[in-house]
C-alpha positions in Angstrom: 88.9 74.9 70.6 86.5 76.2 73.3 84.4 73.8 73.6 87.7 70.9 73.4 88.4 72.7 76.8 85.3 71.1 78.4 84.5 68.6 75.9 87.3 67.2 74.2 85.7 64.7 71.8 83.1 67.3 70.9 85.5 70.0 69.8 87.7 68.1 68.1 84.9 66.4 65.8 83.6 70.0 65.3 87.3 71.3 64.3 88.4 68.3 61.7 84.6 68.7 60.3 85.2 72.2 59.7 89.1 72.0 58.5 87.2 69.1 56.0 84.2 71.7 55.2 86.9 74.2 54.6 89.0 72.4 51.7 85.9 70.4 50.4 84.5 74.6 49.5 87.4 75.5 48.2 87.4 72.2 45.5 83.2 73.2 45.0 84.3 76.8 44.0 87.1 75.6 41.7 84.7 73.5 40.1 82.3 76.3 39.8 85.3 78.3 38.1 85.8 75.9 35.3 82.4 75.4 34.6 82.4 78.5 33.3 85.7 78.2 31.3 84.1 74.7 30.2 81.0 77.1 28.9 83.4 79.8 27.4 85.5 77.2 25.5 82.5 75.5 24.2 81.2 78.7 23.3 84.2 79.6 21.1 84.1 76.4 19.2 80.4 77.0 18.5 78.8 74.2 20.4 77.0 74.4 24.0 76.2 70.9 23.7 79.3 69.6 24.1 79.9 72.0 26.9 76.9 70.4 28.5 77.9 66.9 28.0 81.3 67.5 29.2 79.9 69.2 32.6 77.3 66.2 33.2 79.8 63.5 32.9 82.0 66.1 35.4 78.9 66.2 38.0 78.3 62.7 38.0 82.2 61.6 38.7 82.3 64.2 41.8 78.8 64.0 42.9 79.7 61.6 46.0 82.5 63.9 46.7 80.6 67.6 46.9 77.9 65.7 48.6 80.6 64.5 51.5 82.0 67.6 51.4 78.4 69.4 52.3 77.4 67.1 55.0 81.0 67.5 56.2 80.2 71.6 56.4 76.9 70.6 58.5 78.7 68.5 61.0 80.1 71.3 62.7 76.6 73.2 62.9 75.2 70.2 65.0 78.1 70.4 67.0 77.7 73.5 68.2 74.5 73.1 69.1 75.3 70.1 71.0 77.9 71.8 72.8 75.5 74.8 73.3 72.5 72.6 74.6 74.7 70.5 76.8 77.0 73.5 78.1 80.3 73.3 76.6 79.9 76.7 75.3 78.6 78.7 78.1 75.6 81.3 75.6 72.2 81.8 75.9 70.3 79.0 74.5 68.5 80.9 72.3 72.1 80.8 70.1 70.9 77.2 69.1 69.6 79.1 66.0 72.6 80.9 64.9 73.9 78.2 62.7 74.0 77.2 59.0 71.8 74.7 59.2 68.5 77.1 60.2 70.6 80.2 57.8 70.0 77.1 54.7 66.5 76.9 55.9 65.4 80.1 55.8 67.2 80.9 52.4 65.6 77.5 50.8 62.4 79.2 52.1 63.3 82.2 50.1 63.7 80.8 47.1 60.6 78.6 47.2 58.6 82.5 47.7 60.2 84.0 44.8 62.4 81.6 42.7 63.8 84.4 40.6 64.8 86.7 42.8 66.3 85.0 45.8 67.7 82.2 43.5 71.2 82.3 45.1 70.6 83.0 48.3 70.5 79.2 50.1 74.0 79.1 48.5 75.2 82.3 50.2 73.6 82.9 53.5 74.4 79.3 55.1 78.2 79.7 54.2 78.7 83.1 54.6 76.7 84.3 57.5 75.3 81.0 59.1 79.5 80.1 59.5 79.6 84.0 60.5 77.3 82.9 63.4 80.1 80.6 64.8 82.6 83.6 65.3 79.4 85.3 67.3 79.0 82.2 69.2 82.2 82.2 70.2 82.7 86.0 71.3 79.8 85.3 73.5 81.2 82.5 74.8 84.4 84.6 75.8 82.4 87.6 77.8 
């Protein structure tokens, strides 16, 4: 909402993006959830295979929609830097890099130096922090 003030277009993009981004996570986790009920189940009836079949047939129906619901998480992330670069938000340029986007980056980068033991970490630090970054952004923005 504080950069609709100045740039009306520009924050509202960013806020239906993110209120998109927001419900498109929560369906992602849910999945994740019954993945592992699918696994359990499976498990119980002695057969992983059909555990595994089930869950491929279940990515390929909702790939299309996870993948929307990812880019729709990034939209706001460009955004923000938009509205940092072009001065809707009135912060040090240098908060450009407090966004998902660069948080995705350096987790992938991570990952690719030890596969093992930062396996998860793309997954978590763009959400959790990078998204944190926008509460920063906007405190700033305040003072």
């Amino acid at each position: 909402m504080q950069i609709a003030e100045t740039h009306p277009v520009l924050g509202y993009l960013t806020l239906g993006f993110g209120y998109f981004g927001v419900v498109a996570g929560v369906f992602i986790h849910a999945l994740l959830c019954l993945q592992a009920l699918i696994y359990k189940g499976a498990l119980i009836h002695g057969s992983l295979e059909v555990a595994d079949d089930i869950l491929e047939k279940i990515y390929k129906q909702i790939t299309p929609t996870f993948f929307t619901g990812y880019i729709s998480s990034m939209v706001p992330a460009v955004t923000v830097v938009i509205a940092i670069l072009n001065g809707a938000l009135d912060v040090p340029t240098v908060c450009v890099i407090l966004n998902p986007v660069v948080f995705l980056i350096i987790g992938t980068v991570c990952r690719k130096i030890n596969p093992v033991r930062f396996q998860d970490l793309p997954g978590i630090i763009m959400p959790s922090l990078g998204l944190a970054m926008f509460g920063l952004i906007g405190m700033l923005n305040q003072i």
